[in-house]
C-alpha positions in Angstrom: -30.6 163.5 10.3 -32.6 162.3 7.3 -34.3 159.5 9.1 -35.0 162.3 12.0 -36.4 164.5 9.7 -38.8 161.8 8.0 -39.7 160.6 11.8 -40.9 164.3 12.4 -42.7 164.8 8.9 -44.8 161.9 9.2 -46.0 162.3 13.1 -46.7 166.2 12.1 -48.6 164.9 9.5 -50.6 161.9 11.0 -51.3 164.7 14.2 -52.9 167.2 11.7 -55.3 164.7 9.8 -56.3 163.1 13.1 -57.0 166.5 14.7 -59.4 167.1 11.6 -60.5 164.0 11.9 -61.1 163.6 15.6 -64.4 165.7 16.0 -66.3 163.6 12.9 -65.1 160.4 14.7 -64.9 161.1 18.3 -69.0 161.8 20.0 -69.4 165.0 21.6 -70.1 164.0 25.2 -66.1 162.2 25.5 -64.5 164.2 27.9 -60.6 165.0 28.0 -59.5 162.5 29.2 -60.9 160.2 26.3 -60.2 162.4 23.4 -56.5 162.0 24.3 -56.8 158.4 24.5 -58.5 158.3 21.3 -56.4 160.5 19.9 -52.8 158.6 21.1 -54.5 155.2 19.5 -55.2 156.5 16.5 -51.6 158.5 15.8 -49.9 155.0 16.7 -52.2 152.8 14.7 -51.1 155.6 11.8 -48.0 156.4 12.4 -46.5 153.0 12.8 -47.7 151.6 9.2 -46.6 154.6 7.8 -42.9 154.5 9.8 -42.7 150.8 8.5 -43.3 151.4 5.2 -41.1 154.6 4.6 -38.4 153.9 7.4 -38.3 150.2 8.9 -39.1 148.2 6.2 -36.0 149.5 3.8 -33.2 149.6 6.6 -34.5 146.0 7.2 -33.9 145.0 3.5 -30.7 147.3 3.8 -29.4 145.3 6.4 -30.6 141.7 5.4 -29.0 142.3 1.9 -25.9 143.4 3.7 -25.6 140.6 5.9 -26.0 138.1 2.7 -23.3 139.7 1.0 -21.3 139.4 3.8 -22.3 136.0 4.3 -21.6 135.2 1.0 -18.1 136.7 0.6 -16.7 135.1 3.7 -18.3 131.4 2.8 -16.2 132.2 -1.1 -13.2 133.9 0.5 -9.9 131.9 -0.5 -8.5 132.0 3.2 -9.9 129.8 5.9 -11.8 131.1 7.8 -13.1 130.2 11.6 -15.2 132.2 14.7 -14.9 130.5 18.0 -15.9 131.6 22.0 -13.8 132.3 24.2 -13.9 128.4 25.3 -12.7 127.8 22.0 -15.5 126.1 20.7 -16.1 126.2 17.1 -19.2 128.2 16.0 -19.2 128.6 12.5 -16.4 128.4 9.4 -15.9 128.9 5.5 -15.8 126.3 3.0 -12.2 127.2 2.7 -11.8 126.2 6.4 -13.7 122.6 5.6 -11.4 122.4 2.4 -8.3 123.1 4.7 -9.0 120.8 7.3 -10.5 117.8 4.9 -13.6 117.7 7.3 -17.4 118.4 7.0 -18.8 121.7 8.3 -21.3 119.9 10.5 -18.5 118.3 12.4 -16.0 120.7 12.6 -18.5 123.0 14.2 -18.6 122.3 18.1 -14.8 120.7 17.8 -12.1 123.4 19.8 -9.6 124.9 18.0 -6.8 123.5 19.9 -8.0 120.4 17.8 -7.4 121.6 14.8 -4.2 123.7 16.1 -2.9 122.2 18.9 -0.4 124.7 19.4 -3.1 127.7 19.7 -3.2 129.4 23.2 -6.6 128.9 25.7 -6.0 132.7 26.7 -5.1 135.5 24.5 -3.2 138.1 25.9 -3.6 140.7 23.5 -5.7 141.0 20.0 -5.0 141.0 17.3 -2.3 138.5 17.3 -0.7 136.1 14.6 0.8 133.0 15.1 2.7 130.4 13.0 2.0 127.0 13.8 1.1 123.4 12.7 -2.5 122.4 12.1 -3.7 118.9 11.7 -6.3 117.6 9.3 -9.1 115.2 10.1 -6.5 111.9 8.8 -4.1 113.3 11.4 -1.6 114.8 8.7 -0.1 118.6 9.9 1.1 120.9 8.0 2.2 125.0 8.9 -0.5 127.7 8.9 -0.2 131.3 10.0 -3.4 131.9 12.2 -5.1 135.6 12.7 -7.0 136.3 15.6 -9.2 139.0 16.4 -12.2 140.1 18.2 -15.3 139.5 16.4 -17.9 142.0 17.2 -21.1 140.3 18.2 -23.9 141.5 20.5 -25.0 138.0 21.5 -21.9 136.4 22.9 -18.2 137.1 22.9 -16.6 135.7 19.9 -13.5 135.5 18.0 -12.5 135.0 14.3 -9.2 133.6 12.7 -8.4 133.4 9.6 -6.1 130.6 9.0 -3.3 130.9 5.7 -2.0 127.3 4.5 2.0 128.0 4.5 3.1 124.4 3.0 3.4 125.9 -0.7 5.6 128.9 0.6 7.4 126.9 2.6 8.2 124.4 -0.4 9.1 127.6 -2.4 11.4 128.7 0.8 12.9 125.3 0.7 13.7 124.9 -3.1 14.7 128.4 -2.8 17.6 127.6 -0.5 18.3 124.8 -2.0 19.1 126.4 -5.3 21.2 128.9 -3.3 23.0 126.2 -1.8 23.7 124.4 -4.9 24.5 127.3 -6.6 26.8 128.2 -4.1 28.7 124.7 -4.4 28.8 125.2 -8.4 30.5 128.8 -7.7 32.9 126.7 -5.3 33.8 124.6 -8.0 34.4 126.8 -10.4 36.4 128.7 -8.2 38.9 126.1 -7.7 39.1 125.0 -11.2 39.8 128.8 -11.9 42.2 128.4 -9.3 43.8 125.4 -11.1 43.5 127.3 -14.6 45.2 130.7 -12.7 48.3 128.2 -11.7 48.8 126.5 -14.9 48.9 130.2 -16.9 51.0 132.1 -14.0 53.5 129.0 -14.6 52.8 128.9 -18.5 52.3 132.1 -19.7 53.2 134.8 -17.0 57.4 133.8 -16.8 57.5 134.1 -20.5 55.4 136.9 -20.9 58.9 138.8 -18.6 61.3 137.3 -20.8 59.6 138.7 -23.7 58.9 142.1 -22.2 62.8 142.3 -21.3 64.0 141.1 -24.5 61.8 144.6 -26.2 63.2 146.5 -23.7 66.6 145.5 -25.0 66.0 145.4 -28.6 63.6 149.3 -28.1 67.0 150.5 -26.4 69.1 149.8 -28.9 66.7 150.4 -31.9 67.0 154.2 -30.2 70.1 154.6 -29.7 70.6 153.5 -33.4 68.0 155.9 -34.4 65.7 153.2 -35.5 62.0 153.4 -35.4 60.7 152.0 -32.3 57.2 152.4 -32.5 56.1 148.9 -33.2 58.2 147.6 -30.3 56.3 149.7 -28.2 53.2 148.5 -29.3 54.0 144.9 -28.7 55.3 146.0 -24.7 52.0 147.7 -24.5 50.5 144.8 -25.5 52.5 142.6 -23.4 51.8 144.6 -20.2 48.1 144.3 -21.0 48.6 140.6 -21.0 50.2 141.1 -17.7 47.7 142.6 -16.2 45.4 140.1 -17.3 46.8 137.3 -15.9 47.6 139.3 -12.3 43.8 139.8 -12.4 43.0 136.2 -12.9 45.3 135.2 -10.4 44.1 137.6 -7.9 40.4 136.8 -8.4 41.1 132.8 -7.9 43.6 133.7 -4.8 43.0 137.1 -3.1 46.1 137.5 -0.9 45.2 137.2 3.0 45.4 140.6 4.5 45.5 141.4 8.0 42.7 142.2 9.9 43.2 145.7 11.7 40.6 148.4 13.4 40.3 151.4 11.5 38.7 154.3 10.3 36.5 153.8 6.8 37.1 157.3 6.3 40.5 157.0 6.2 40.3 154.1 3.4 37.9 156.9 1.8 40.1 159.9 2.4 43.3 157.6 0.5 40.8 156.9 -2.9 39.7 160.4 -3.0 43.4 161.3 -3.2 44.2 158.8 -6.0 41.2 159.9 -8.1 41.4 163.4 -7.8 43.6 164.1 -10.5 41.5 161.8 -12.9 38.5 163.6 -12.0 39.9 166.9 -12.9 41.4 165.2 -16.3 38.2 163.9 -17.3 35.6 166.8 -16.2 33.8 164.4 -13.7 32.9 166.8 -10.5 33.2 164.4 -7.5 31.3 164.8 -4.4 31.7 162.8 -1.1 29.9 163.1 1.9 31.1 161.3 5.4 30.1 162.0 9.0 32.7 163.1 10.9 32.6 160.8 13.8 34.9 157.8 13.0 33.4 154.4 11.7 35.4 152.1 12.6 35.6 148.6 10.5 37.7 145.4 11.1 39.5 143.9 8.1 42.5 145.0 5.9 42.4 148.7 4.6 44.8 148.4 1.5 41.6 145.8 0.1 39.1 148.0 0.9 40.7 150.4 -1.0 41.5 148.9 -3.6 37.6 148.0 -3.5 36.6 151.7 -3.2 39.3 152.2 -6.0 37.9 149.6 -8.4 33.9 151.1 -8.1 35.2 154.6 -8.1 37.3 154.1 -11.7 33.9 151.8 -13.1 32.0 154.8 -12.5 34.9 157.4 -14.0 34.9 154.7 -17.6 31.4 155.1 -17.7 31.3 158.9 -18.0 33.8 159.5 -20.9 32.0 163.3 -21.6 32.0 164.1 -17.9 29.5 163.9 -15.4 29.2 163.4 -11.5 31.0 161.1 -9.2 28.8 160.3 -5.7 30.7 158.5 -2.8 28.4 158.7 0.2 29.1 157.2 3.7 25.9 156.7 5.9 25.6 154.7 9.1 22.7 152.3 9.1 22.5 150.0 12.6 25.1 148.0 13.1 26.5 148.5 9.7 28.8 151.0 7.6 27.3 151.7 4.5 29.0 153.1 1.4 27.7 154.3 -1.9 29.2 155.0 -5.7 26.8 156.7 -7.6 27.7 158.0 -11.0 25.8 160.1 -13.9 26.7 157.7 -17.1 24.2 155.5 -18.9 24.2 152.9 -16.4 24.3 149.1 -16.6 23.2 147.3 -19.5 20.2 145.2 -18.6 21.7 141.8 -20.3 24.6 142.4 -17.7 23.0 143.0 -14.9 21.7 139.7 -13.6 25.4 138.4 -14.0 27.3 141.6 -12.7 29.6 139.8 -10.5 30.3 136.6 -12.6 33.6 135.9 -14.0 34.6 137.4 -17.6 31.4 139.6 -17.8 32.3 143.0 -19.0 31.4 146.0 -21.1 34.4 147.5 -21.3 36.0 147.1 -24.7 39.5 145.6 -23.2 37.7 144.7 -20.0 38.6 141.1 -18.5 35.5 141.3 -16.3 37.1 140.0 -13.6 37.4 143.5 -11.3 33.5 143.5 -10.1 34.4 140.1 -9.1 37.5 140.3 -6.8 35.4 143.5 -5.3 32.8 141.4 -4.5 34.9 138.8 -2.5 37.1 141.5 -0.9 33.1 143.0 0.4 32.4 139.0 1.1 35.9 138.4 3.1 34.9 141.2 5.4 31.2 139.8 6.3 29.9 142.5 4.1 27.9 142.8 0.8 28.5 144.9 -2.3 25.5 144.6 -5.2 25.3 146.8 -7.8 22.2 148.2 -9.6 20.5 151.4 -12.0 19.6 154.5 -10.6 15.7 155.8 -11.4 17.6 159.3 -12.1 20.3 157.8 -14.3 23.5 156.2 -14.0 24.8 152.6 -11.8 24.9 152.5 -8.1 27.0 150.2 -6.1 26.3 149.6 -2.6 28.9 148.4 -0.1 27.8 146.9 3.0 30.5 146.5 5.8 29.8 145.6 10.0 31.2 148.1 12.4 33.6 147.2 15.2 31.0 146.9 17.8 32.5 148.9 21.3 32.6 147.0 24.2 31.4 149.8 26.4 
């Protein structure tokens, strides 16, 4: 509207001053007919100056500056970049493209792309499209890229530009990546079975005596009563002794988990059974508990006394780590093909210098904690082809997220 309006100005302008002008400089005897003529020549010969000058001439510089800085941001962008007809035929690249391919812009212009990536298709069935392939420098060595393609708007010819992404770093990050998932796999192997080993020797070395003591207090607390003795130190020592019971069990249940069988049911029954447990520590404690569940049944295949004891383990984490009270969340959700279940608390959440190494062996904050109950949880979630990981809330408080596959219907 601006440019309209300037267009306008200047011809009502340049038609006054040559109507003023036009009887000094046209001769009296001209007719019509040649006073119009004379008139048109000289509007154009001012006008058009005048448009140049105020219109033209800066959208010309406009545009030339743009298309330098275009110019110059696509010959400096990092990626590779290439336009090409629809023959394929190269028509112009980047210096990251010539960098890429170890070849000279002067001859990888005119080469096809199917050259340079074989595996790039003649026709194009759709843009834009990306595709991951091989490409092959000038010394014949190929290596993957990930290859844009798009329609490059031209009024000459029809053109297309990719933009080509070298993938061999990623792919060497990918690789070491598994690798170190691999080998640290194998290293948790191994130190699973010389836990295993270690769980033997101390349920053969420590857990048989460990009874005879406990009996022998027993005894000795039973008499002291009936006696009238004091029996308050013997009591301590079973407590004690108990604890050291339960430690082992838990050692020896995180080295062997027991095989359970593998049945179809309901994860809100496994859910329903927990709730029941915990209620009454709930209530005790001042922790309100909340559990949401759809009411259609999701079924799960594996062995429901583990995955309670799983549910049980979370739910009792999240119970320790509210001492004052606070708010217990078990939510059940279907996602896909998968059951997932959540344990939300209110407390003060997971110490940061924990929680890279959650799951590992004798990692607790619990004063008398063994560490090893996140652990067994863990493989119980793993024995069932699910997932369990654990992490802070942004409101507050530790989440753990159990993962479990539904029992796909046949129907």
């Amino acid at each position: 509207m601006r440019i309209l309006a300037i267009v306008l100005v200047l011809v009502f302008i340049t038609e006054v001053a040559v109507m003023f002008a036009l009887p000094y400089i046209v001769p009296g005897s001209l007719n019509e007919a040649g006073r119009a003529i004379v008139d048109a020549v000289l509007l154009t010969m001012v006008c058009a100056p005048a448009m140049w000058l105020v219109i033209i001439g800066p959208l010309r510089r406009i545009a030339v500056q743009e298309h330098q800085r275009s110019e110059t941001i696509v010959a400096n962008a990092s990626e590779s970049i290439l336009t090409f007809d629809r023959e394929g035929s190269i028509l112009s690249c980047n210096r990251a493209a010539t960098e890429l391919i170890a070849i000279d812009a002067e001859a990888l212009i005119g080469q096809f792309m199917q050259q340079v990536i074989p595996g790039l298709p003649d026709r194009f069935l759709g843009l834009p499209n990306e595709f991951r392939l091989d490409a092959v420098r000038a010394d014949g060595h190929r290596f993957p890229v990930q290859v844009s393609v798009s329609e490059y708007p031209s009024e000459s010819q029809a053109m297309r530009i990719a933009i080509i992404r070298d993938l061999t770093e990623s792919q060497k990050a990918e690789q070491q990546r598994l690798t170190m998932a691999r080998e640290t796999e194998a290293l948790r192997a191994q130190q699973m079975a010389t836990l295993a080993q270690l769980a033997t020797g101390v349920a053969h070395e420590i857990r048989n005596p460990l009874t005879s003591i406990k009996m022998l207090i027993q005894v000795n607390r039973a008499k002291c009563a009936d006696e009238g003795l004091p029996t308050d130190d013997m009591e301590l020592v079973e407590r004690e002794i108990r604890r050291m019971e339960r430690s082992v069990n838990s050692l020896l249940d995180y080295a062997r988990p027991e095989r359970g069988e593998s049945t179809e049911f309901a994860i809100q029954d496994a859910v329903r059974r927990t709730v029941m447990l915990i209620d009454g520590r709930c209530k005790t404690q001042n922790v309100r508990l909340q559990v949401t569940a759809p009411d259609p049944p999701l079924l799960v295949l594996g062995d429901t006394a583990q995955i309670q004891q799983l549910l049980l383990n979370l739910m009792l984490n999240a119970i320790d780590a509210m001492p004052e009270g606070g708010t217990l969340e078990l939510a059940v959700v279907r996602e896909d093909k998968d059951v997932i279940l959540t344990v939300s608390d209110s407390g003060s959440g997971i110490s940061e210098s924990v929680l890279d190494r959650l799951f590992s062996p004798f990692v607790s904050t619990k004063p008398n904690g063994v560490g090893l109950g996140l652990g067994i949880c863990r493989r119980i979630a793993e024995s069932h082809r699910g997932s369990l990981v654990g992490s802070n809330r942004a409101s507050g408080g530790a989440q753990f997220r159990l993962s479990l596959p539904l029992v796909q219907s046949s129907t």
